[in-house]
C-alpha positions as CSV (number, residue, x, y, z in Angstrom):
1,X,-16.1,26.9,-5.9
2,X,-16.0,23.3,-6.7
3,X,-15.0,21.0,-3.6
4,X,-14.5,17.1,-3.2
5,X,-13.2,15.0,-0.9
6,X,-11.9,11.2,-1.1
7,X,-10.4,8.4,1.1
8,X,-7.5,6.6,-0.1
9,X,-6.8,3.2,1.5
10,X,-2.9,1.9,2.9
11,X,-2.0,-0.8,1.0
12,X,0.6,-4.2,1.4
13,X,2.4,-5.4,-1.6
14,X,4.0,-8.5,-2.1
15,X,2.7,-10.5,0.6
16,X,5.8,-13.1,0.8
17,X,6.5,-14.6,-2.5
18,X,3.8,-12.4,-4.6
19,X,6.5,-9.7,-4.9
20,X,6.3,-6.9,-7.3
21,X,2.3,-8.1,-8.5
22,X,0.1,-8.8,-5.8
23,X,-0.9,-6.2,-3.5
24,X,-4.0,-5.6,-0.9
25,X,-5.6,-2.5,0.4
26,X,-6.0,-2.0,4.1
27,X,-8.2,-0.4,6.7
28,X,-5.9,3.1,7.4
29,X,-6.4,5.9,5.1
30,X,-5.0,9.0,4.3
31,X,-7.7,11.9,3.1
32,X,-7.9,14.5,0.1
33,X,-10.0,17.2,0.0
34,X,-9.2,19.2,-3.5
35,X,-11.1,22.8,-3.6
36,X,-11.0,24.6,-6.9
37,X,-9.7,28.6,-6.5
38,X,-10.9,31.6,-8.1
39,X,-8.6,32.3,-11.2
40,X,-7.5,35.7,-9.2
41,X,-6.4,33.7,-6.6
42,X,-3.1,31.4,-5.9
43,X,-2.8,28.7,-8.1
44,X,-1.5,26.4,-5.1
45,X,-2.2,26.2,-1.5
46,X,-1.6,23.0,0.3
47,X,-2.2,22.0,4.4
48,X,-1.2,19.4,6.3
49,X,-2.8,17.7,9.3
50,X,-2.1,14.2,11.1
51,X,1.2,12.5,12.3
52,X,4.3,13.4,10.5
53,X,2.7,16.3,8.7
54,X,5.4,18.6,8.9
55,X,7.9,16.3,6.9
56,X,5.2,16.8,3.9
57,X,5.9,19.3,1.1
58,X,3.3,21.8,0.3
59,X,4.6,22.8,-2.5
60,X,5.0,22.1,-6.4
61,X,6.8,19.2,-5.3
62,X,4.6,17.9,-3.5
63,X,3.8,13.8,-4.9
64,X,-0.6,14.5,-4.7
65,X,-0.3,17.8,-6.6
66,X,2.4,16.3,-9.2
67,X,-0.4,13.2,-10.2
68,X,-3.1,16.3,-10.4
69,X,-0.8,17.9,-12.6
70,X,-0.4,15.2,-14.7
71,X,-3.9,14.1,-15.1
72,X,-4.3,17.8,-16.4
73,X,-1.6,17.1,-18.6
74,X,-2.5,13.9,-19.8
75,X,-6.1,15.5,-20.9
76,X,-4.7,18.4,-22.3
77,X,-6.0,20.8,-20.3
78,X,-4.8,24.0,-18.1
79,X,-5.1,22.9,-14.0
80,X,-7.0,25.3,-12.2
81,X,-5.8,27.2,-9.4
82,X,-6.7,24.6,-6.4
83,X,-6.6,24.6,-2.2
84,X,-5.8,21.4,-1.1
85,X,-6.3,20.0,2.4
86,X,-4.2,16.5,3.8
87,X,-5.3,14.6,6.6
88,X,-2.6,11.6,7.4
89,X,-3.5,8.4,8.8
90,X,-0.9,6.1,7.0
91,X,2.5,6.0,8.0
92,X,5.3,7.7,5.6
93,X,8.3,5.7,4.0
94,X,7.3,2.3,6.2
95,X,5.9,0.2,3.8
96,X,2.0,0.6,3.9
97,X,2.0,2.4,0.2
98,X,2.1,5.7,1.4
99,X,3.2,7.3,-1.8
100,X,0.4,5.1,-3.4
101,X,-2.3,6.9,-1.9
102,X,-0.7,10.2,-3.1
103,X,-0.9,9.3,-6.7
104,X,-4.0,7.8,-6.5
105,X,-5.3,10.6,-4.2
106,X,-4.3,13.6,-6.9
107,X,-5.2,11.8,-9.9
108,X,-9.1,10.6,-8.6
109,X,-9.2,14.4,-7.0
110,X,-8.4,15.9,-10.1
111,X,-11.0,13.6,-12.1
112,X,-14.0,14.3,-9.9
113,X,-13.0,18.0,-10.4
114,X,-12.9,17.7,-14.0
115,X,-16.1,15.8,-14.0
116,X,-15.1,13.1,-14.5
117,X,-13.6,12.7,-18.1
118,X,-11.5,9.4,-17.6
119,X,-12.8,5.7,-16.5
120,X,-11.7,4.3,-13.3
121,X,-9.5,2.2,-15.7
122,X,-7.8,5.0,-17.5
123,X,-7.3,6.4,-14.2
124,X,-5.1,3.3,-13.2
125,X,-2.9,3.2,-15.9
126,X,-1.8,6.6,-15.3
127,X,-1.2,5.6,-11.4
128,X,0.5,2.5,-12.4
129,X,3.1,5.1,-15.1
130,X,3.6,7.4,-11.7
131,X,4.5,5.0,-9.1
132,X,6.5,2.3,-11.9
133,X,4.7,-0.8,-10.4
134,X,1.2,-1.8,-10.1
135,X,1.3,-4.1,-6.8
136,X,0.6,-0.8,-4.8
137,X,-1.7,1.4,-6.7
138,X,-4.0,-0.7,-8.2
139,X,-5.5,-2.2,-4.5
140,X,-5.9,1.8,-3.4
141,X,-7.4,2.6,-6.2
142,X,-9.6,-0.6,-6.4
143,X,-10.0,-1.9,-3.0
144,X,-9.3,-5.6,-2.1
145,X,-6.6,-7.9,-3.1
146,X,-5.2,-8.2,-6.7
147,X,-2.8,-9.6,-8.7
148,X,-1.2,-7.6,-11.6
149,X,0.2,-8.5,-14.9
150,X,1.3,-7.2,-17.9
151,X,-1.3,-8.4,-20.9
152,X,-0.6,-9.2,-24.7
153,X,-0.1,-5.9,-25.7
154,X,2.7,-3.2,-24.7
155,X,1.8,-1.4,-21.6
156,X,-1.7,-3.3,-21.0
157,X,-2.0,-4.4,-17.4
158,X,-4.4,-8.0,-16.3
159,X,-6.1,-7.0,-12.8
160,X,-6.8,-10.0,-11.2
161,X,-9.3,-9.8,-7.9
162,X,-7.9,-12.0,-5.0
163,X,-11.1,-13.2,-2.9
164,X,-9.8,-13.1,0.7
165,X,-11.1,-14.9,3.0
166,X,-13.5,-13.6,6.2
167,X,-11.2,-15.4,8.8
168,X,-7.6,-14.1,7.6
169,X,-6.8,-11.0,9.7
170,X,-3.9,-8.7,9.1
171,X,-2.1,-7.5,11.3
172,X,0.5,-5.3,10.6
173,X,3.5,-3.9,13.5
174,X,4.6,-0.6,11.9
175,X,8.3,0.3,13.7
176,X,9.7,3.9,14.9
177,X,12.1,3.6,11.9
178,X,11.9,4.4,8.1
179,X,13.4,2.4,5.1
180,X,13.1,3.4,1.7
181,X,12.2,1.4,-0.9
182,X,15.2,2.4,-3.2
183,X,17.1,0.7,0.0
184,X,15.4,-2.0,0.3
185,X,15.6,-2.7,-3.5
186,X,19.5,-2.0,-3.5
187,X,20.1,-5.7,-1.4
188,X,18.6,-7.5,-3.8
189,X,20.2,-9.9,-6.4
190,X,20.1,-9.2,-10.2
191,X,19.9,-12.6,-11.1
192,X,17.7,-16.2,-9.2
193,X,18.1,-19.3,-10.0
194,X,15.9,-21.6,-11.5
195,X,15.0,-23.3,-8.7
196,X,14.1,-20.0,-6.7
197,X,11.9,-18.6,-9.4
198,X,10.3,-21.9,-9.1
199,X,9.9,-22.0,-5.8
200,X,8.4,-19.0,-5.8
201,X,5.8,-19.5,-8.7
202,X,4.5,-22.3,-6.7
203,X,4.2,-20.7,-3.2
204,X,2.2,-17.8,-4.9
205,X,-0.5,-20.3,-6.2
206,X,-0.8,-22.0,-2.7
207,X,-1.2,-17.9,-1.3
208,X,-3.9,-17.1,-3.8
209,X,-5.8,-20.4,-2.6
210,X,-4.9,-20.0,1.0
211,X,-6.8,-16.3,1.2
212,X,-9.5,-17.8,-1.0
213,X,-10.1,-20.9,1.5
214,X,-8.5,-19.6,4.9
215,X,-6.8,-22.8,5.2
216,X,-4.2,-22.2,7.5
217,X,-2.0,-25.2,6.5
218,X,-1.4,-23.6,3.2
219,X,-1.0,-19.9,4.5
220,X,1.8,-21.9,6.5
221,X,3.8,-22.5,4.0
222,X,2.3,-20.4,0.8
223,X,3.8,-17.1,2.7
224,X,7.4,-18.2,2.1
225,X,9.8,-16.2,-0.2
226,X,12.7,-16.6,-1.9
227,X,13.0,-13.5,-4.5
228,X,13.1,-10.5,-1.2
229,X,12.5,-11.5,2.1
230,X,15.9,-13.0,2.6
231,X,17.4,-10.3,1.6
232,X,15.5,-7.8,3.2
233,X,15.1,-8.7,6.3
234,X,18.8,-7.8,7.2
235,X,17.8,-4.3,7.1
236,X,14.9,-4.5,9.5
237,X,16.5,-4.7,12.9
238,X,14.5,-7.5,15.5
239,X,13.0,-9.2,12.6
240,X,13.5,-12.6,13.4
241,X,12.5,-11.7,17.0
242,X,9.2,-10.7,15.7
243,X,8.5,-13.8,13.2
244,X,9.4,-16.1,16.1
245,X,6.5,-14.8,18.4
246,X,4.1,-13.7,15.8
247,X,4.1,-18.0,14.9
248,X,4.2,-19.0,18.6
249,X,1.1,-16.9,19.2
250,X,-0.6,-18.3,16.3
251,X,-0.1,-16.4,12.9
252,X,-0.1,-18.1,9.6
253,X,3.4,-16.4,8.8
254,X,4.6,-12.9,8.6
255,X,6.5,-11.3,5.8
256,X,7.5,-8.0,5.0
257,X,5.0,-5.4,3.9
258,X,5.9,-3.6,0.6
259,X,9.5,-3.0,0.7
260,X,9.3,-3.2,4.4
261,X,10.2,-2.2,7.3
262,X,6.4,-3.0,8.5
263,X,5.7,-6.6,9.1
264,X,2.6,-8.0,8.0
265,X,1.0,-11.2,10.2
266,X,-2.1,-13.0,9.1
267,X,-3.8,-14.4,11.3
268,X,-7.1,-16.5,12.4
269,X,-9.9,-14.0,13.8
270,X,-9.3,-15.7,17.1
271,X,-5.5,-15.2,17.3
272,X,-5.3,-11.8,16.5
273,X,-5.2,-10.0,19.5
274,X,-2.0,-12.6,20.7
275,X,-0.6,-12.3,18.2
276,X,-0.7,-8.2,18.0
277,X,0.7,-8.4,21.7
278,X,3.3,-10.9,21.0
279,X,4.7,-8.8,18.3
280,X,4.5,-5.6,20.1
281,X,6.4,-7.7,23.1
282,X,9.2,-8.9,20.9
283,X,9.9,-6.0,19.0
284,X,10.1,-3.8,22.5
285,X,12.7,-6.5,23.8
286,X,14.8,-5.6,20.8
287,X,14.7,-1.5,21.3
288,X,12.0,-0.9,18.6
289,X,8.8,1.0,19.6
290,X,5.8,0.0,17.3
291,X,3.0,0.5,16.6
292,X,0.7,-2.7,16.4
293,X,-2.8,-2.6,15.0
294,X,-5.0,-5.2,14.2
295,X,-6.8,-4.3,10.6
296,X,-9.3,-5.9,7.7
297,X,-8.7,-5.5,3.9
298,X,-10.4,-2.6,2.3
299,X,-12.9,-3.7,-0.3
300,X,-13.5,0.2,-1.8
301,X,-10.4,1.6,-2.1
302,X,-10.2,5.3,-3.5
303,X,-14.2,7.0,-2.6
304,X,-15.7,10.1,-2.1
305,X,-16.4,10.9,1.2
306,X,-17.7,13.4,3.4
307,X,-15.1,13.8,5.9
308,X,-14.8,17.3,7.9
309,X,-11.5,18.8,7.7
């Protein structure tokens, strides 16, 4: 029997105005361990372990065996019969690119059990066809913070690294409700105006300098938005609660992570631990139970490891 396990890092996408194209991957992880079956036996068996595990299919259906099927598919090759074996560590449908690390998680499995046929690059552009957009899968496939756009031919994606600065800390208040992303996308507008997609484009260039420098002033004002958080931010009960005290205790700015309802702060080393409580604190005043954790962007993303199960 063949047997690997990987790591496959949360990720935050759109980080205020970067929506749909710049995403980061962070310190929680969910694990994958793929073990390749007899021929006699089943061709499927799938467990579950960590918070939440019971709401995960284990079968067909299930979103890490559908991106192993499709590698298989998209080499032309039969998958073999194959145990698989979750462990959960990032939170389902609350913005922190669960479903990300599923794709990623069954494609890279199903590579290193092939030996390894496709480049990490092939493997991409078949996560990036799964999940529709690339601000989530690329950073937990790649690690760090990118940008993503299309290149000069059909279907070609431009993988930008973001450096990120030593002294900007996430932090990231993960709520005791779910919103999906096919929600979240339903509020917003078909159509901006000029001055909006303007606004944006310039706030994006002072973000990718303000992780760069870990000047403050320009986090300040580089994490506005005017393409989704507006919008958003309706659905996510306590939100303005939240922002208030996440800037009096010293963040940069907070936005919503992915499609939400997480909140992302980043702050200066120094301020993180106020501004963890202070979030925590404002979001309990307004009936929501989070969990707050304090984090650091994942420079690996998607690796081989040797975690027990």
């Amino acid at each position: 029997m063949s047997t690997v396990s990987i790591a496959v890092p949360a990720t935050t996408a759109n980080l205020g105005p970067g929506f749909d194209c710049i995403g980061a991957a962070l310190s929680l992880y969910n694990e994958f361990q793929f073990t390749q079956l007899n021929s006699a036996e089943t061709a499927l068996k799938i467990t579950v372990t960590g918070a939440e595990a019971q709401r995960v299919q284990t079968d067909e259906s299930n979103l890490l065996y559908q991106a192993f099927l499709k590698f298989y598919q998209h080499i032309e090759k039969t998958p073999p019969p194959v145990e698989i074996d979750i462990k959960l560590g990032v939170p389902l449908a609350r913005g922190l690119g669960s479903s990300a690390t599923a794709i990623v998680g069954g494609l890279v499995g199903a590579n290193l059990l092939a030996g390894e046929p496709l480049r990490q690059v092939e493997v991409m552009q078949l996560a990036i066809e799964m999940e529709g957009h690339p601000d989530n899968v690329v950073p937990a496939l790649l690690g760090g913070c990118r940008l993503a756009a299309t290149g000069l031919v059909q279907q070609e994606w431009e993988i930008c690294n973001i450096p990120w600065h030593w002294d900007v800390i996430p932090v990231v208040a993960i709520p005791d409700f779910e919103l999906s992303t096919s929600e979240a996308r339903k509020v917003l507008p078909s159509e901006y105006s000029r001055a909006d997609a303007i606004f944006n484009s310039a706030h994006l260039g002072l973000l990718v300098r303000g992780l760069e420098s870990g000047r403050g002033d320009w986090l300040r004002s580089a994490m506005q938005d005017k393409i989704h958080q507006p919008y958003r931010k309706s659905l996510i009960e306590g939100y303005d609660a939240v922002y208030s005290a996440a800037l009096n205790a010293g963040a940069y700015g907070m936005v919503i992570s992915g499609a939400g309802p997480t909140l992302l702060a980043l702050v200066s080393t120094d301020k993180a631990q106020d501004v963890c409580q202070a979030m925590e604190s404002a979001w309990q005043k307004e009936g929501v139970m989070p969990e707050v954790k304090v984090l650091k962007v994942d420079f690996q993303g998607a690796r081989r490891t040797d975690v027990e199960f």
